[in-house]
Structures are given as C-alpha cells and as structure tokens.
C-alpha positions, 0 to 999 in steps of 0.5 A: 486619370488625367494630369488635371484631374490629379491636381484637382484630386491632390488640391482636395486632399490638401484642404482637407487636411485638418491644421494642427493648432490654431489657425486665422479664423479668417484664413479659416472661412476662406479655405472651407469656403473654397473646399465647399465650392470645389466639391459641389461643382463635381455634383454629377449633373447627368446622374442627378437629373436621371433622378430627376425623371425617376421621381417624375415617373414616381409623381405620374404614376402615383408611386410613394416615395421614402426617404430617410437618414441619421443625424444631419441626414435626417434632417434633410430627409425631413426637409427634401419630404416636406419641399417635394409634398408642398412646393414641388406639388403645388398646382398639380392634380396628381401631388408627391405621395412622400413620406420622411421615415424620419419624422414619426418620432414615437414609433422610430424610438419605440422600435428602437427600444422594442427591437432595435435601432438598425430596424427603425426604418425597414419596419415602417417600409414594411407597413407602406412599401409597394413594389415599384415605390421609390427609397431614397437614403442620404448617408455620408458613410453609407455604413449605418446598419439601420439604411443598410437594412432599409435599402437591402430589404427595399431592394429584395421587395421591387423598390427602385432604390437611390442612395445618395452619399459621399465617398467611398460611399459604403453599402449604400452606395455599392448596392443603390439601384441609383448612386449618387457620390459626393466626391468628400469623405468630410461630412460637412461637405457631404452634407452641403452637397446632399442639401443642394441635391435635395433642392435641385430636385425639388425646386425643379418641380416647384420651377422648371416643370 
C-alpha cells in the first residue's frame, strides 16, 4: 500500500473517531463536512459505471429491476425506484420495469408477522423474479438477514445481483455479483455516498443518454 494511501486511510481514521465530550458545533460541521467529501470522492468511478451499462442492458432488454434495503436504506431504494421509473425513463418507447420491495407496506409487515421479517423481501422476488433480472441491495452492514436471504436466493435464480454498501461490506458484499464499497464503516456516510450513487445512476439516464 502506498505512503499516501496510508495518510489518506489514518486521516479517515482520526475523523472518524468519535470526541469524548462536547465539541464546537461549528468546529463539528466543518470536520463531518470534510470526512464526507473525503469518502464520496473514493466512490469507485469504474465500478459504478460498469453499473451503469448493466441497467442499460436491463432498460433495453425489458429486464425488471428490484431494489431494497432497511432503514435509511430503504428510503433510498424507494427513491432510486421512483428516479429510474419516472425521470430516467421519461421520452423512452421502452421505460425502467423497477420496483422498490420497500414500498408495499401491507404485504412487507404481513410477511413479517406471518413468517418472519428476514423473509420480507425474498417472498415478493419469488412472485416477480425472472432469470436474468436485476437486485440491486443498499446496505451499510450488509449483514441484515432479510438481504441476505434476498441477494443468496436472487443468486441461486439467475439474477444479476449488485450489493452496494460500506466497508467491510458484510455477505452482501462477498456474495454480489457486482459490489459496490463505500470506503466508511460510519453509516452516515455510508448512507451520503449510496444516496450519490442512486443519482449517478439515475440522472445519467435522465441527462447523458
């Protein structure tokens, strides 16, 4: 590992420590503030615009694409579904077939109750999934059993699995077809940078295709 990478890897480390006892509120924004831009400007460019051309293939090929997530997660799955199925495919004769496991709140919380909650998002693929569609899982841990199950079953059933999370990165990043690191264990930043990468690949197809 080279000397610079090194500083970079102990600088983050010192920001990340959390301070015992109150600090300047000021002093406070201006260190997250620089953590943040220090993390999203390690988002791999070469990873996420190979991304990009698999959701390409998804759109020309009429492929459905799933995504999900727990906790602020979730919300940007809901997000990223509802940017790719109205702005991304806006114009288009052929339009994103993508749908958040996030957002159907009666059946997520009967499965929950009736089964259990790991299965709340492996039931719905079974009803949709399609060899050759595309998961696509945000997690900060990637140790959350219920994507687990989601991304182990999607793999088993000729999905293309993505698993975009932070570091270590979990199951989900050891078994994702296509992994994608955040180089933070904080989970706000974890969670800064997946938002950013939900918008890269979005506005891409709303702005540069």
């Amino acid at each position: 590992m080279s000397a610079s990478k090194n500083q970079s890897l102990a600088r983050q480390h010192q920001l990340e420590s959390k301070p015992r006892g109150r600090i300047d509120p000021a002093r406070y924004v201006e260190v997250y503030r620089e953590r943040s831009v220090d993390i999203l400007s390690q988002i791999p460019t070469t990873v996420v615009a190979q991304l990009i051309e698999i959701l390409a293939v998804a759109l020309k090929e009429q492929r459905h694409v799933f995504v999900c997530g727990n906790g602020g997660s979730a919300a940007t799955a809901s997000h990223f579904a509802a940017g790719l199925a109205k702005d991304s495919s806006r114009g288009r004769d052929r339009k994103f077939r993508v749908l958040s496991l996030t957002d159907n709140v009666p059946w997520i919380t009967s499965l929950a109750n009736d089964t259990d909650y790991s299965a709340i998002f492996v039931e719905q693929l079974k009803n949709f999934a399609q060899v050759d569609d595309v998961l696509i899982i945000f997690s900060g841990s990637g140790n959350s059993p219920n994507v687990i199950r989601a991304i182990e079953w999607a793999n088993e059933n000729g999905l293309l699995t993505v698993g975009i999370t932070g570091r270590p990165g979990g199951r989900v990043g050891e078994v994702a077809h296509h992994p994608i690191f955040v180089e933070s264990s904080h989970m706000g930043h974890v969670e800064e940078a997946h938002f950013l990468i939900q918008h890269l690949l979005s506005y891409y197809f709303e702005e540069a295709e």
